[in-house]
C-alpha positions as CSV (number, residue, x, y, z in Angstrom):
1,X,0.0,0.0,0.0
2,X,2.7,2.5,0.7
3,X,4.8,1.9,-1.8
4,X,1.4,2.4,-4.3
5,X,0.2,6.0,-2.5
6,X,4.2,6.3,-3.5
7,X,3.8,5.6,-7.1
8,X,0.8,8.1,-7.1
9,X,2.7,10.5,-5.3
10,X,5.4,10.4,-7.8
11,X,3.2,10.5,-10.7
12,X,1.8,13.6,-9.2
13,X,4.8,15.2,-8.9
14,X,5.4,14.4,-12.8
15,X,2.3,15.9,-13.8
16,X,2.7,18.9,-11.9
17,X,6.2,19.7,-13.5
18,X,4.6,18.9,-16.8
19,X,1.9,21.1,-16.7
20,X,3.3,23.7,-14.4
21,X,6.4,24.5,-15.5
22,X,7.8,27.5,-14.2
23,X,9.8,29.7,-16.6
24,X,11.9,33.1,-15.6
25,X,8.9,33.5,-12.7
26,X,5.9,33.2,-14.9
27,X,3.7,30.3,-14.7
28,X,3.2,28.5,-17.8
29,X,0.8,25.4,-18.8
30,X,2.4,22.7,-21.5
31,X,-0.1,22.2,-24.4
32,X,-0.6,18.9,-26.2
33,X,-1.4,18.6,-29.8
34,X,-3.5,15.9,-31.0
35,X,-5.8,15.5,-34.1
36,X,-9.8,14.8,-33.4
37,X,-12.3,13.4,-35.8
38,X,-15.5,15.3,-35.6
39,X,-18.2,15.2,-38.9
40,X,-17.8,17.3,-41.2
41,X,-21.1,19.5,-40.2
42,X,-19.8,20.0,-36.4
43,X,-16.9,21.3,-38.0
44,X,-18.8,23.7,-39.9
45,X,-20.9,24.6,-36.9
46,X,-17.6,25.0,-35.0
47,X,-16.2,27.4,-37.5
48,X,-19.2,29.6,-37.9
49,X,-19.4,29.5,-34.0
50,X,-15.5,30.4,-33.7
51,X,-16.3,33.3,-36.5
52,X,-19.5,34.7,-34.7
53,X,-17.9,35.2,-31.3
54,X,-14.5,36.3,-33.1
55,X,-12.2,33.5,-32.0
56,X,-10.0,30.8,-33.5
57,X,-11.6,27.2,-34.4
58,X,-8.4,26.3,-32.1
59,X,-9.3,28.5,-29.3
60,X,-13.0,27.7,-29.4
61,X,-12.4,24.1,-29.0
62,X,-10.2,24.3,-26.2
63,X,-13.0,26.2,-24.5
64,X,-15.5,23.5,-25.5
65,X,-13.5,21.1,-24.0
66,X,-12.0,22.3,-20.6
67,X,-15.6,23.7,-20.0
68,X,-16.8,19.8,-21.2
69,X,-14.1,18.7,-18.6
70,X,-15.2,21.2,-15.6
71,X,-18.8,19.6,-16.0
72,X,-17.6,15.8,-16.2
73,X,-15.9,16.7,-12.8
74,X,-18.7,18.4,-11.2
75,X,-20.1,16.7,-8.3
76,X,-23.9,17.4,-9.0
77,X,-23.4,15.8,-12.8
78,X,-21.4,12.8,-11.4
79,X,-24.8,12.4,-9.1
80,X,-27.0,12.9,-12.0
81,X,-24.7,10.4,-14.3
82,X,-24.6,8.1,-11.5
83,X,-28.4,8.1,-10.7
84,X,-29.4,7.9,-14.8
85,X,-27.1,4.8,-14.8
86,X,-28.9,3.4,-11.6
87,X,-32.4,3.8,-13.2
88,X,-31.0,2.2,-16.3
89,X,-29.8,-0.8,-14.2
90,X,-33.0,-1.0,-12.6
91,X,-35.8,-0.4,-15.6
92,X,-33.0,-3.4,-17.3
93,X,-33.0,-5.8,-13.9
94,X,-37.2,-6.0,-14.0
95,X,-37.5,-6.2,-17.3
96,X,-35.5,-9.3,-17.0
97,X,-37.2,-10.7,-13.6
98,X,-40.2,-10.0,-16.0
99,X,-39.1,-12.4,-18.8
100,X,-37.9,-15.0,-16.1
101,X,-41.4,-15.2,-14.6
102,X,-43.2,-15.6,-18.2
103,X,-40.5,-18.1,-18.7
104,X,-41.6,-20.0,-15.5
105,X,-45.2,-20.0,-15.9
């Protein structure tokens, strides 16, 4: 066990030098590039989005997705996700008990 909060600790201390390198004084954050596949509509919605509010495609999309990120990490929307996937679970579980009964009688 210690030797695993270890390991976490250590990765921690990795990510933190990573993305919060400190240069001359001034905090900067490392940027990764990577290519996403969205249809070729989104895209256009993106672009005439980015264009309305006079911002980059680039820029708009980080903002999608750090605010898509905030929300995943949200306490209230990890309740709702959680109690959505609880009623799935359920409405699934007596629909089968259903279909065991019929199978019984």
């Amino acid at each position: 066990m210690k030797r695993h909060l270890e390991a976490i600790d250590d990765r921690e201390k990795v990510r933190q030098e990573q993305w919060f390198p400190i240069l001359q004084g001034v905090l900067t954050v490392a940027t990764t590039t990577f290519t996403l596949r969205i249809k070729p509509r989104e895209h256009e919605l993106l672009t005439l989005l980015a264009e309305a509010r006079k911002q980059t495609v680039a820029d708009l999309a980080r903002e999608l997705l750090s605010d898509g990120i905030r929300r995943l990490l949200d306490p209230d929307e990890i309740e709702r996700t959680i109690e959505q996937e609880r009623k799935r679970l359920m409405d699934i579980a007596e629909t089968l008990r259903g279909q065991q009964e019929a199978d019984m009688s």
